[in-house]
Every structure is written in structure tokens, then in C-alpha cells.
LUMMARRO-724831 format. One line per 2 residues: their letters; for each residue x, y, z of N, C-alpha, C. Coordinates in Angstrom, 2 decimals. Example, Ala and Ser with C-alpha at 12.3 -4.5 7.8 and 13.67 -1.06 7.14 Angstrom:
BEGIN
AS> 13.19 -5.69 7.80 12.30 -4.50 7.80 13.20 -3.30 7.80 | 12.85 -2.25 7.08 13.67 -1.06 7.14 12.90 0.03 7.87
***
This chain:
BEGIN
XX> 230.84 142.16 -30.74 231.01 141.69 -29.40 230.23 140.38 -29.19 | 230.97 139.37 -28.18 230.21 138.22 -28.14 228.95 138.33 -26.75
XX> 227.83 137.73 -26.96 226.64 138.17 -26.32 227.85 137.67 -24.65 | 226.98 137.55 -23.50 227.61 137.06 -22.22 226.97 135.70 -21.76
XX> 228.04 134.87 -21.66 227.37 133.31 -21.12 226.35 133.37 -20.34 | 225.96 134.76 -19.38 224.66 134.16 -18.64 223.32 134.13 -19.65
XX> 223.64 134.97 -20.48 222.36 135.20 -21.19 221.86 133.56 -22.31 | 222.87 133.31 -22.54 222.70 132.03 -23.80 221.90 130.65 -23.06
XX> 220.74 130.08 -23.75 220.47 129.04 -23.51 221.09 127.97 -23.90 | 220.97 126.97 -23.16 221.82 125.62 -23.15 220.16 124.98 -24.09
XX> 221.05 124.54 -25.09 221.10 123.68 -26.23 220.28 122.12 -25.14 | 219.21 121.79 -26.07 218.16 120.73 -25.17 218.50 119.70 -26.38
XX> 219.33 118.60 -26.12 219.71 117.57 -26.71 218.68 116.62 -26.62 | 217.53 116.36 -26.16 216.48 115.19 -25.49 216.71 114.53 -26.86
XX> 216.39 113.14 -26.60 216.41 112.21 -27.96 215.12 112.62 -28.52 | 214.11 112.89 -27.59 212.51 113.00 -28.23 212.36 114.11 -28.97
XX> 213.27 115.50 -29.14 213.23 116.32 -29.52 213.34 116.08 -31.22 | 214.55 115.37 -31.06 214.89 114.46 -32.41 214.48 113.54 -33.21
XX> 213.63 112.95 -32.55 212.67 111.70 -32.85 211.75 112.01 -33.74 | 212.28 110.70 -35.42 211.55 110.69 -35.99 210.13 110.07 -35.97
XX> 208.87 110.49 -36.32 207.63 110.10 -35.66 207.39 108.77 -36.85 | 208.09 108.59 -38.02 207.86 107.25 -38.41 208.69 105.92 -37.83
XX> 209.61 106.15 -36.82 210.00 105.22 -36.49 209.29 104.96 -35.50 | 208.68 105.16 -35.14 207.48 105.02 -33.71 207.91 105.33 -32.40
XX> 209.12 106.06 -32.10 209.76 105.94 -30.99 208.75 106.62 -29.77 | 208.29 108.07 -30.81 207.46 108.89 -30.21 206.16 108.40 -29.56
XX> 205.64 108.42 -28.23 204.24 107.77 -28.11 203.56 109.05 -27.62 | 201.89 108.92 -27.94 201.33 109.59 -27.48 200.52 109.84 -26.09
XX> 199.94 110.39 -25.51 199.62 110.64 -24.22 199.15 109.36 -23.71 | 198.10 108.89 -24.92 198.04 107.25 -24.18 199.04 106.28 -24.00
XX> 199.99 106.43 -24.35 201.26 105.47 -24.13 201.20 105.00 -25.45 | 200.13 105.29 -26.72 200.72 104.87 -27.64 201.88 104.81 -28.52
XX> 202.42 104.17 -29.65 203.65 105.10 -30.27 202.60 104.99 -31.64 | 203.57 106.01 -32.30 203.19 106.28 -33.91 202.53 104.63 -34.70
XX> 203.37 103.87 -34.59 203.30 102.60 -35.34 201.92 101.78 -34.73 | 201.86 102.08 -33.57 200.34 101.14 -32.38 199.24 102.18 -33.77
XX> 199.57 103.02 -34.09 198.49 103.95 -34.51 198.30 103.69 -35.72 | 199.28 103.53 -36.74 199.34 103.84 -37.77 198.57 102.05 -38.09
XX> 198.95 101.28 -37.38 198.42 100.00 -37.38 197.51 100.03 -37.40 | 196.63 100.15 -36.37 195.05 100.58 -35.63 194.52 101.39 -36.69
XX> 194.86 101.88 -37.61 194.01 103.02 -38.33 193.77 102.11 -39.59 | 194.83 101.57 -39.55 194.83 101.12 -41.39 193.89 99.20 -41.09
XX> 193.92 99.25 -40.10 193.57 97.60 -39.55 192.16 97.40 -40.65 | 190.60 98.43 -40.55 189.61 98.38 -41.16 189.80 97.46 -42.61
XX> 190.96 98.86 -43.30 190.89 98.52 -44.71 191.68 97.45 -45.09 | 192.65 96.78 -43.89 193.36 95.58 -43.98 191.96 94.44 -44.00
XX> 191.35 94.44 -43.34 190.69 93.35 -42.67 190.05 92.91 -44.59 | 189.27 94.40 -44.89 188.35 93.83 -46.00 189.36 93.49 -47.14
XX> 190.52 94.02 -47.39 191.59 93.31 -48.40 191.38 92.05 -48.12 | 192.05 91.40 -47.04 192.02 90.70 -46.61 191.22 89.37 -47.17
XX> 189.94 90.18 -46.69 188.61 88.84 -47.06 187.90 89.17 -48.57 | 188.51 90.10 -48.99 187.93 89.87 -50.56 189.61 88.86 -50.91
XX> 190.87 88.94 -50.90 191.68 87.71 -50.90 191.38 86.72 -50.80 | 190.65 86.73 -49.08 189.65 85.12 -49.10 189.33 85.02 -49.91
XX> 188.00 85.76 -50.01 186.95 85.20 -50.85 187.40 84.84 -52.35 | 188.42 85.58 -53.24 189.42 84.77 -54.09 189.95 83.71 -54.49
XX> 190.83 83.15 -53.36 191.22 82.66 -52.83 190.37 80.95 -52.68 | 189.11 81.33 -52.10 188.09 80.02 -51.69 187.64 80.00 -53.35
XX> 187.79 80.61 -53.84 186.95 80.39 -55.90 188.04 79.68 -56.43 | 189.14 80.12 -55.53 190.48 79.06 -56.99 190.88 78.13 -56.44
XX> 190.65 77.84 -55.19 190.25 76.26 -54.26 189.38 75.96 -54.81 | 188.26 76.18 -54.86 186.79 75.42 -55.36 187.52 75.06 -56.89
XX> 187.86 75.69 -58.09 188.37 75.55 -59.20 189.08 74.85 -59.04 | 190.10 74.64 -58.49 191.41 73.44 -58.77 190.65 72.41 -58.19
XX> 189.66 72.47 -57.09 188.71 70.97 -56.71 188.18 70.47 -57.71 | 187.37 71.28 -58.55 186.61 70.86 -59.44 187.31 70.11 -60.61
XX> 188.59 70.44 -60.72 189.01 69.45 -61.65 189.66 67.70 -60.90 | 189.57 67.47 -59.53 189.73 66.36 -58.67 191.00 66.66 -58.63
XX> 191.85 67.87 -58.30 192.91 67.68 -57.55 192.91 68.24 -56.64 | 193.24 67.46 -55.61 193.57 67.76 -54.07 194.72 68.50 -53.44
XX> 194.69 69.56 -54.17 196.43 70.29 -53.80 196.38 71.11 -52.37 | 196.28 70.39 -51.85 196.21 71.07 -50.29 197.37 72.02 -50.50
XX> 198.24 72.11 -50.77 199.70 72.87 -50.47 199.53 74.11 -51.29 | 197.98 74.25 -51.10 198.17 75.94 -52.49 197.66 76.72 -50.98
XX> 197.51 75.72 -49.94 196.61 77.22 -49.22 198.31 77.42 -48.20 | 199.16 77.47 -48.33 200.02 78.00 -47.84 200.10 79.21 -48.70
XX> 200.11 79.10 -50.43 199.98 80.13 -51.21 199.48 81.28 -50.70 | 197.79 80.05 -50.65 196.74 81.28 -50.09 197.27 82.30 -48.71
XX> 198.00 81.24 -47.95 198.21 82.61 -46.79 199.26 83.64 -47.36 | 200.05 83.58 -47.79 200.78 84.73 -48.53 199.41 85.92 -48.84
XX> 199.00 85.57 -50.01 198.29 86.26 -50.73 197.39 87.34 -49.97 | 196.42 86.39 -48.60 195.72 86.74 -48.06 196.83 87.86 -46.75
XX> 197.99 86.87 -46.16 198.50 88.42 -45.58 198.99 89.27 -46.51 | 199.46 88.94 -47.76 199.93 90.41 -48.63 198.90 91.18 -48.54
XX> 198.10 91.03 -48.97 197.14 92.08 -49.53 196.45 92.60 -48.25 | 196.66 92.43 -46.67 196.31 93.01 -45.43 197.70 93.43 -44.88
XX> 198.73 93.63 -45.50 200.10 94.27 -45.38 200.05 95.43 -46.21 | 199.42 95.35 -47.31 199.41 96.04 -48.57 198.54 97.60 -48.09
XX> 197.47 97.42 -47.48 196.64 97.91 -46.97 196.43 98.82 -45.88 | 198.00 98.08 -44.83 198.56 98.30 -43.71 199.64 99.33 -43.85
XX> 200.16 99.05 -45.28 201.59 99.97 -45.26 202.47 98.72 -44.45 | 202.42 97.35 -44.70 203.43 96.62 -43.91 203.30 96.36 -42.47
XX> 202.32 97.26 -41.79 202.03 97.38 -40.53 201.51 96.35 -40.07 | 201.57 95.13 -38.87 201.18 94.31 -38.62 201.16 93.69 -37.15
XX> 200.62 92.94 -36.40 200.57 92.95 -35.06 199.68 91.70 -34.72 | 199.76 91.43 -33.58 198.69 90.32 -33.06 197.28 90.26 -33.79
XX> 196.39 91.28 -33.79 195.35 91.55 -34.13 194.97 90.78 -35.88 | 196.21 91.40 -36.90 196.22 91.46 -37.73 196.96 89.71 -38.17
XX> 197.47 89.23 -37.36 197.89 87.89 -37.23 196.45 86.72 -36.90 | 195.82 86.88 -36.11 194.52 86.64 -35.67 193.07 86.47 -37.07
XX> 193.38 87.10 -37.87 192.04 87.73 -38.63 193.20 86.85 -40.08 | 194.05 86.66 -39.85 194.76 85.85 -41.31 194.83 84.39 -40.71
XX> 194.82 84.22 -39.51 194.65 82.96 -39.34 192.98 82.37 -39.73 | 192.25 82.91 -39.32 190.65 83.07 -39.41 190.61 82.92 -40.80
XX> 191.00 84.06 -41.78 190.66 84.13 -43.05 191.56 82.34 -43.73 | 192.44 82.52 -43.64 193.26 80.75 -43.90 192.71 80.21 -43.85
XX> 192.06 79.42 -42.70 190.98 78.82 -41.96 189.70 78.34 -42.78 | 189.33 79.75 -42.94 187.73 79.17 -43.37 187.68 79.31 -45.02
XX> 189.02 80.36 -45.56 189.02 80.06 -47.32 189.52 78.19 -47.29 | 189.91 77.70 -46.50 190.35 75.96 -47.12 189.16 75.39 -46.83
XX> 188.61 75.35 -45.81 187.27 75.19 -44.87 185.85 75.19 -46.10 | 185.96 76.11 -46.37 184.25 77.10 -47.46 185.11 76.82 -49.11
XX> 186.39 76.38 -49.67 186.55 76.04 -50.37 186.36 74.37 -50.91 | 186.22 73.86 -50.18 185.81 72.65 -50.41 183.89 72.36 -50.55
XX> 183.67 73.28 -49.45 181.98 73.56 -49.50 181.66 74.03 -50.92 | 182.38 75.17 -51.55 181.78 75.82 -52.61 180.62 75.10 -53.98
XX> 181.47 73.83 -54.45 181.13 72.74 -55.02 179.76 72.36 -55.03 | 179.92 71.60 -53.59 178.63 70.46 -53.10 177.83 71.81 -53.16
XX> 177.48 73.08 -52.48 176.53 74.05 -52.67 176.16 74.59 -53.87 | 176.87 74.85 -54.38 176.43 75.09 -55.95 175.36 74.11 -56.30
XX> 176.15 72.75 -55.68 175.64 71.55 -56.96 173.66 71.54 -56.26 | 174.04 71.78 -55.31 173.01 71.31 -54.97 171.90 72.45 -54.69
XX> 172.15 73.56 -55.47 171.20 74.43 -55.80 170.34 74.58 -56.61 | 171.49 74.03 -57.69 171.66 73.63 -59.11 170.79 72.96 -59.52
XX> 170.68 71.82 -58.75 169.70 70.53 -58.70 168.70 70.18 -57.81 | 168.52 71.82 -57.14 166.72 71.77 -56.50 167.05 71.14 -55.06
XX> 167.82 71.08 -54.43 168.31 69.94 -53.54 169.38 71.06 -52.92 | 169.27 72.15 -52.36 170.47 72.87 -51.52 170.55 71.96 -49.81
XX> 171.87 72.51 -49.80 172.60 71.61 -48.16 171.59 72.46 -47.61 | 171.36 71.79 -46.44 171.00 72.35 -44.93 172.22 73.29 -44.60
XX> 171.60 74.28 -44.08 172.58 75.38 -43.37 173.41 74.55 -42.46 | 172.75 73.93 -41.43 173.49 73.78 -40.06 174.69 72.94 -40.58
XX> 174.28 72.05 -41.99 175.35 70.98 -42.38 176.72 72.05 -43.34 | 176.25 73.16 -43.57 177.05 73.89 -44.48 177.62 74.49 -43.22
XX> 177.83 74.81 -42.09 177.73 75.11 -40.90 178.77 74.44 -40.13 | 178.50 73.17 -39.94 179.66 72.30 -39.49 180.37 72.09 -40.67
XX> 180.18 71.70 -41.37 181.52 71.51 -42.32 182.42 72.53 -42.65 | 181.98 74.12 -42.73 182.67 75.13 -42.72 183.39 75.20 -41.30
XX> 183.14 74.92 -40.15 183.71 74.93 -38.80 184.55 73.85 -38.49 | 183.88 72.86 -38.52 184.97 71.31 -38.10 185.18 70.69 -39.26
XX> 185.14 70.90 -40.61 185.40 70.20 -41.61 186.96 69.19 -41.69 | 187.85 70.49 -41.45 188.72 69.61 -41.07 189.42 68.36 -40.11
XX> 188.35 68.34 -39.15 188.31 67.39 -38.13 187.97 66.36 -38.59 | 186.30 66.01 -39.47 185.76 65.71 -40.24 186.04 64.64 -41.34
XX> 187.13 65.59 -42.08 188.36 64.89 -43.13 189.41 63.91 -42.30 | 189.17 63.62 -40.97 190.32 62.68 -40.35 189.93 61.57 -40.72
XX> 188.77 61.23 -40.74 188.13 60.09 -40.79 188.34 58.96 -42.08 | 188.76 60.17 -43.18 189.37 59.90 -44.54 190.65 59.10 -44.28
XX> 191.24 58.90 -43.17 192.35 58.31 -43.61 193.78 59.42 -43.57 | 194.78 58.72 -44.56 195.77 59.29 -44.52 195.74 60.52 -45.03
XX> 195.16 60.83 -45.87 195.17 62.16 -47.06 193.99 62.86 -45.97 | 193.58 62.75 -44.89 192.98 63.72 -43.78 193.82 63.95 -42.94
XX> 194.85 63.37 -42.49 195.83 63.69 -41.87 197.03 64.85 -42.66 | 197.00 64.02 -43.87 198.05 65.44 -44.38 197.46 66.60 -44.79
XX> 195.72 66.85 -44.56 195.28 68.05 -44.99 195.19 68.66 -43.42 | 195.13 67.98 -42.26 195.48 69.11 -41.43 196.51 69.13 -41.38
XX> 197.70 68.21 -41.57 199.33 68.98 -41.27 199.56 70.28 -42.27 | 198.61 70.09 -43.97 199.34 71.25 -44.51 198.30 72.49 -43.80
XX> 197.14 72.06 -44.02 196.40 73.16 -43.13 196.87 73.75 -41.71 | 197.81 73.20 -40.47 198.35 73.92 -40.11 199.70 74.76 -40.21
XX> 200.44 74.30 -41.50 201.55 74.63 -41.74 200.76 75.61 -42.40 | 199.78 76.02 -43.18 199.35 77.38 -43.94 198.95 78.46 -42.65
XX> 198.21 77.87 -41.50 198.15 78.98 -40.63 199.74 79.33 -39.58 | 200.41 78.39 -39.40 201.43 78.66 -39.36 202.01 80.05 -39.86
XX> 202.15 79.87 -41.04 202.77 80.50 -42.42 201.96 82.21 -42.19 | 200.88 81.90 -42.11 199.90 83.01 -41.76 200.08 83.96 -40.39
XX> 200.39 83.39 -39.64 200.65 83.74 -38.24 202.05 84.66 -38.87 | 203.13 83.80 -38.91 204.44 84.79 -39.05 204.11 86.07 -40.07
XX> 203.51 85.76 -40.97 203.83 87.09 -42.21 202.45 87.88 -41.81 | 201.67 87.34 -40.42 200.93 88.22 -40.16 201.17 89.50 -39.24
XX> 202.53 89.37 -39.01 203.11 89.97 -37.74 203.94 91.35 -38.47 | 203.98 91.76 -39.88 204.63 92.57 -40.70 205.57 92.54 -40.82
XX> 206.42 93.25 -41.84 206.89 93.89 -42.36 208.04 94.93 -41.95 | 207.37 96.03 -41.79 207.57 97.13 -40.85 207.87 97.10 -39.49
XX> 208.94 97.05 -39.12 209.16 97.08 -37.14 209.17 98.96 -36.94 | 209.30 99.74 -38.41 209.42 101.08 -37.50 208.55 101.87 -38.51
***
């Protein structure tokens, strides 16, 4: 015998019922969704990928300096490298925050890669920089380099085309 229509529950179609929690659709009580989270959690171990990349990164700048070539166009490289490996970290996950901290890291690996050199040298030889001068040149260096002429002008155009570059692939991967 078939049971009687009053007794049967009606079938709850809600999309949320259905909702897979890796696509982020689902949010939690704070209004978060899955993905705000999964971002936010993994952000820590992004950040230090990240700046050990830098710090990489500013050694094979200092190296290609040291032989007198001026290849400004590797730190677009560098921003790849430096957002891969804070994507890598992320699971692809990426956001303002994580856009912010690759522009920063870009920044100061072209910035502290040119410093690396003159500091060494001058450790080397009993004679270290003044902080405050290792200081500004790590901060406004590139301002600094205008003064050079033409080849200071094309190291901030490629220097902002690398944070550029940094900005977009800092934004992920992953939309779900």
C-alpha cells in the first residue's frame, strides 16, 4: 500500500542544501564564504614563501649585478616567482591582501638587490654603509636612479610594469 500524501514530506530543494563548500558559495555566520577562509588561513604560510622567494630572488639580482648587467626585465620574472610560490602556499587562493605583500616583496627584492653589493663590499673592506643610507636607498632608491638619466627612467617603467605584473597574478588563481 502506498503511505497517504498527508503524511510525506516535501522534498527541500534550497540551493544551500546542495552547495558545494569548495566553491565558496556557502558563508559562514560571519558573512564569510569558504574561499574568504581558506585564503585567510593559508595567507601566514603564503607571506613567508613569499619572502624567502624574495630573499632569492634579491641574491640572483645582486649576481647578475655583479657581473655589470643591468637586466632590469628579470624582476618581472621575479614577480612571477615571488607570486607563485605565495599561490603555491595558498592553494591558488588570492585576494587584495595577498596582492599588497607581492607588490611590497617586488619592490624591495629590486630595491635591496642592488644594495646587496655596495654592503657586502663595504664590510668586506672595514668601511660598512650607514644604516640610514642603506635605508633610503632601500626605500627611494628608485627615485634616486632618475637622476641617472635615461636607463633611470626605464628602471622605473620596468619596475612598475613588474609590480604591475605582481598585482594581477596576485589576485589568484582560484575564483572557487
Amino acid at each position: 500500500p502506498l503511505p497517504e500524501r498527508s503524511n510525506m514530506s516535501t522534498p527541500n530543494f534550497n540551493p544551500a542544501d546542495f552547495a558545494n563548500p569548495s566553491l565558496g558559495s556557502n558563508t559562514t555566520d560571519d558573512g564569510l564564504t569558504v574561499r574568504q577562509i581558506a585564503a585567510g588561513e593559508a595567507f601566514p604560510m603564503a607571506v613567508l614563501l613569499g619572502f624567502l622567494a624574495s630573499i632569492a630572488c634579491t641574491l640572483v639580482y645582486a649576481f647578475v649585478w655583479s657581473f655589470g648587467f643591468m637586466l632590469g626585465i628579470i624582476a618581472v620574472g621575479f614577480s612571477w616567482v615571488i607570486v607563485n610560490a605565495m599561490l603555491t602556499a595558498s592553494k591558488g587562493f588570492g585576494g587584495k591582501l595577498y596582492q599588497i605583500v607581492a607588490v611590497i616583496f617586488i619592490y624591495f627584492t629590486v630595491t635591496c638587490g642592488k644594495l646587496v653589493l655596495p654592503v657586502w663590499g663595504g664590510l668586506h673592506n672595514g668601511s660598512p654603509m650607514p644604516i640610514p643610507t642603506v635605508l633610503e636607498y632601500a626605500f627611494i632608491g628608485p627615485i634616486l636612479r632618475l637622476q641617472s638619466g635615461v636607463s633611470g627612467i626605464l628602471g622605473i617603467i620596468v619596475l612598475g610594469y613588474a609590480i604591475r605584473k605582481a598585482w594581477q597574478l596576485g589576485a589568484g588563481t582560484r575564483t572557487s
